[in-house]
C-alpha positions in Angstrom: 44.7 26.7 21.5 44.2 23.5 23.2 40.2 22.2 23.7 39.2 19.1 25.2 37.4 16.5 23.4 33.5 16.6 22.3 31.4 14.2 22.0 28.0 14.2 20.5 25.6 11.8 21.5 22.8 10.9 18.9 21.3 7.8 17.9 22.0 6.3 14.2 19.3 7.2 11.9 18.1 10.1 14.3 20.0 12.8 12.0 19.4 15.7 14.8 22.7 17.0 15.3 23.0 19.0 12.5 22.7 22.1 14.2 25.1 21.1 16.7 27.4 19.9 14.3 27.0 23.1 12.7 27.4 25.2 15.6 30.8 24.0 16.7 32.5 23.7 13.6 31.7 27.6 12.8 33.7 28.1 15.3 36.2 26.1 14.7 35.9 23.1 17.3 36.5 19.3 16.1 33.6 17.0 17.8 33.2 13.1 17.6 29.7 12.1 16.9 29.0 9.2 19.7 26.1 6.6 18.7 24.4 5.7 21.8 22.2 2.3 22.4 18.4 2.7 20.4 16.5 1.8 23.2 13.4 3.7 21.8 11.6 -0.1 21.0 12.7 -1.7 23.4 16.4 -2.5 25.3 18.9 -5.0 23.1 19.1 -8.0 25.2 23.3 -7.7 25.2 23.0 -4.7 27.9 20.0 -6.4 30.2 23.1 -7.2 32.4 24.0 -3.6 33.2 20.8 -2.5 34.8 18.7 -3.3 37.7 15.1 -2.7 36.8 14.0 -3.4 40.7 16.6 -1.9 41.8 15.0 1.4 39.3 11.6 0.9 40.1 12.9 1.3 44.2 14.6 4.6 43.6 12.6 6.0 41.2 9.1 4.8 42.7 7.9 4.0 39.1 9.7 1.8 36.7 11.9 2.9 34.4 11.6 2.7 29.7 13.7 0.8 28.1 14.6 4.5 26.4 15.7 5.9 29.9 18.1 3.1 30.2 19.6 3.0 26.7 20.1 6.6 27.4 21.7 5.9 30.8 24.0 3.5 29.2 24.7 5.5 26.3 26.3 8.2 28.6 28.1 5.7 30.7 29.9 4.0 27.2 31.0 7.9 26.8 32.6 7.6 30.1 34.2 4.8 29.3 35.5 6.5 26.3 37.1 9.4 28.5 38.0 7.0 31.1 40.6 5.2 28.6 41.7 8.1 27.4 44.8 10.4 27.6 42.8 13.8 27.8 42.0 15.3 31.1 38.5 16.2 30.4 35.9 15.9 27.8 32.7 17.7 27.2 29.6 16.0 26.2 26.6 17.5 24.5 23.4 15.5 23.4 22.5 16.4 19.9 19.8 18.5 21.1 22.1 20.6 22.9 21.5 24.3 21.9 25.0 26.3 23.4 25.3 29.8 23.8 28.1 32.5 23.2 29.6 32.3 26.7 29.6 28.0 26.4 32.3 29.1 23.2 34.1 31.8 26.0 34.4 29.0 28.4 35.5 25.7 26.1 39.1 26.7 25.7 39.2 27.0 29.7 38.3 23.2 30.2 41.2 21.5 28.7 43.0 21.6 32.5 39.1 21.0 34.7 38.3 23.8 37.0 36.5 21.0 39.0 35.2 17.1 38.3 32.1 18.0 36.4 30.8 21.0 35.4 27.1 20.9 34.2 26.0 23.4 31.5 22.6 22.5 31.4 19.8 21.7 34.5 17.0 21.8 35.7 15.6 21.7 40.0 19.3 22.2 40.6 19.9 23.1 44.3 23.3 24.7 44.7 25.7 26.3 47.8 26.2 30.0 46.7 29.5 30.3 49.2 30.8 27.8 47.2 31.7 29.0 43.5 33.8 29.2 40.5 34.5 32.5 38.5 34.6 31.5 34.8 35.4 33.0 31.4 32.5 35.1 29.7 31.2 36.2 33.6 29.6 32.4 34.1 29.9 31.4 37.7 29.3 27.6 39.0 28.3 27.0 42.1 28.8 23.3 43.8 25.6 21.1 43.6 24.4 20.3 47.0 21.9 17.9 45.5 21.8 16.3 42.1 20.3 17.7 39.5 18.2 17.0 36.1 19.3 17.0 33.0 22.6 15.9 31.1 21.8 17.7 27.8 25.5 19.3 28.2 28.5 18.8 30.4 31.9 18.5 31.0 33.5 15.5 33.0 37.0 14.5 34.2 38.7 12.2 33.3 38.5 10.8 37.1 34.8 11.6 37.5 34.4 9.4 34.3 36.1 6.4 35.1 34.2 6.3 38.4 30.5 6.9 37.0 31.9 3.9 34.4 33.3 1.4 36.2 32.7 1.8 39.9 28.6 3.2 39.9 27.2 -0.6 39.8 24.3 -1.5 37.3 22.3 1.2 35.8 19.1 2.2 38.4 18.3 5.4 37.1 18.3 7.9 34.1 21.0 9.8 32.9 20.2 12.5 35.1 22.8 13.0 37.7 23.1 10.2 40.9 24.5 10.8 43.8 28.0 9.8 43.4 28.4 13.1 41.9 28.3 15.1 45.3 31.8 13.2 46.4 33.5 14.9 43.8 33.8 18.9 42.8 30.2 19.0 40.8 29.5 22.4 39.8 26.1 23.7 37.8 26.8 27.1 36.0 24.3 30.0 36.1 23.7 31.0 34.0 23.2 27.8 31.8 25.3 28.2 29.0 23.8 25.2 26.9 19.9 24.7 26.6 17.3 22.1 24.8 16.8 22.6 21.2 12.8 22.5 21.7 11.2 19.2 23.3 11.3 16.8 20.1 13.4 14.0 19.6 15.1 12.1 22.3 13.1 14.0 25.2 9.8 13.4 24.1 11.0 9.6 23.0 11.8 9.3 26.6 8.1 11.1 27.8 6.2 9.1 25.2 8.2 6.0 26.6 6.9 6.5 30.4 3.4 7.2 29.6 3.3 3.9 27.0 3.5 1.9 29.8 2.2 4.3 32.4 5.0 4.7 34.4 4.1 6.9 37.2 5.7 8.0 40.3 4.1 6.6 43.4 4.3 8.7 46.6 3.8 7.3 49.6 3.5 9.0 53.6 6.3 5.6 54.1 8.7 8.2 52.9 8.1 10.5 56.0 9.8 7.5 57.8 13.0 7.7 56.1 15.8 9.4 57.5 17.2 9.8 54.1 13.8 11.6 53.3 14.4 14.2 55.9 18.5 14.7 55.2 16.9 15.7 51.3 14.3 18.1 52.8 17.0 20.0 55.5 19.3 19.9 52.3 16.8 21.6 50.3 16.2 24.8 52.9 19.6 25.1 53.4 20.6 25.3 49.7 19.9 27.9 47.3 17.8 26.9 44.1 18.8 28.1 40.7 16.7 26.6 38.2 
């Protein structure tokens, strides 16, 4: 039976895969272990050129940890990876990535991609319910009408992946989803088939990160201005929320 490719993203020295690693080879699945950028310090100086830390602290209303973008860049050198290579889809699981019995029913259906990404794990995840996929193991996916949180699992084309690689300019937010993902067939599956192995690790790396340096969101009434603001907010009403 044919399977895409896994990869397991983890950071040298972290040694929290294990379970994952166990997980998948009980049943049988071959997984590449992918070491991502240790940003947890602070960012090496060789990847400053990839992000725009204005550009961040713009979108994101606070700026962003030097963790957040090592982990952004981390998932982008994975679509590089898939980008270059022959297979038509990959799957990508952080190594606190906790899957279920029904992410095992649907693996072997991935090798030819239902659609350009298919997220197993999420979180505020606002979705079209006229708009779904019937999957192995009675998951549906429904298309993302806003992008979501989370990347902890996640399977990618090899199409979606070149563009979120190569064509998504400099890094300006985390790893969570950005908007390029709505031009393409981005589907969230409910139920989630893949969940966080606690809060420990690379999460709370990431938390401990922001309030360091006291990153914050700032709101501001400017946003009521802001006709981008108000396409987000009719979005929101007219989409159904899953989780």
């Amino acid at each position: 039976m044919e399977f895409p490719p896994i990869y397991i993203l983890s950071l040298e020295g972290a040694q929290r895969f294990g379970p994952l690693a166990e997980a998948l080879e009980a049943r049988g699945l071959a997984y590449e272990v992918f070491w991502g950028i240790d940003g947890r310090e602070t960012l090496p100086e060789a990847h400053e050129h990839r992000v725009d830390r204005h550009g961040a602290e713009a979108r994101m209303g606070r700026p962003m940890s030097d963790g957040e973008f090592a982990c952004a860049l981390s998932h982008r050198q994975i679509y590089e990876r898939i980008a270059e290579g022959d297979a038509p889809s990959a799957i990508v699981l952080e190594d606190d990535a906790d899957p279920g019995p029904a992410f095992f029913d649907l693996v072997s259906a991935l090798a030819d991609p239902p659609c350009g990404l298919l997220l197993f794990d999420h979180k505020n995840t606002y979705v079209r319910v006229r708009d779904r996929l019937i999957l192995p193991g009675g998951v549906r996916a429904y298309r993302v009408a806003l992008p979501p949180f989370l990347a902890t699992g996640y399977m990618v084309s090899r199409e979606v992946a070149a563009h979120l690689a190569f064509r998504n300019g400099p890094v300006v937010q985390p790893s969570d989803w950005p908007d390029a993902i709505l031009q393409f067939d981005s589907y969230a599956c409910d139920p989630r088939v893949i969940t966080q192995r606690g809060r420990a690790g690379c999460a709370s790396s990431l938390e401990a990160g922001r309030r360091k340096h006291k990153h914050k969101r700032r709101k501001s009434l400017r946003r009521l201005l802001y006709k981008s603001y108000w396409r987000r907010w009719m979005t929101k009403r007219l989409a159904h929320k899953l989780a």
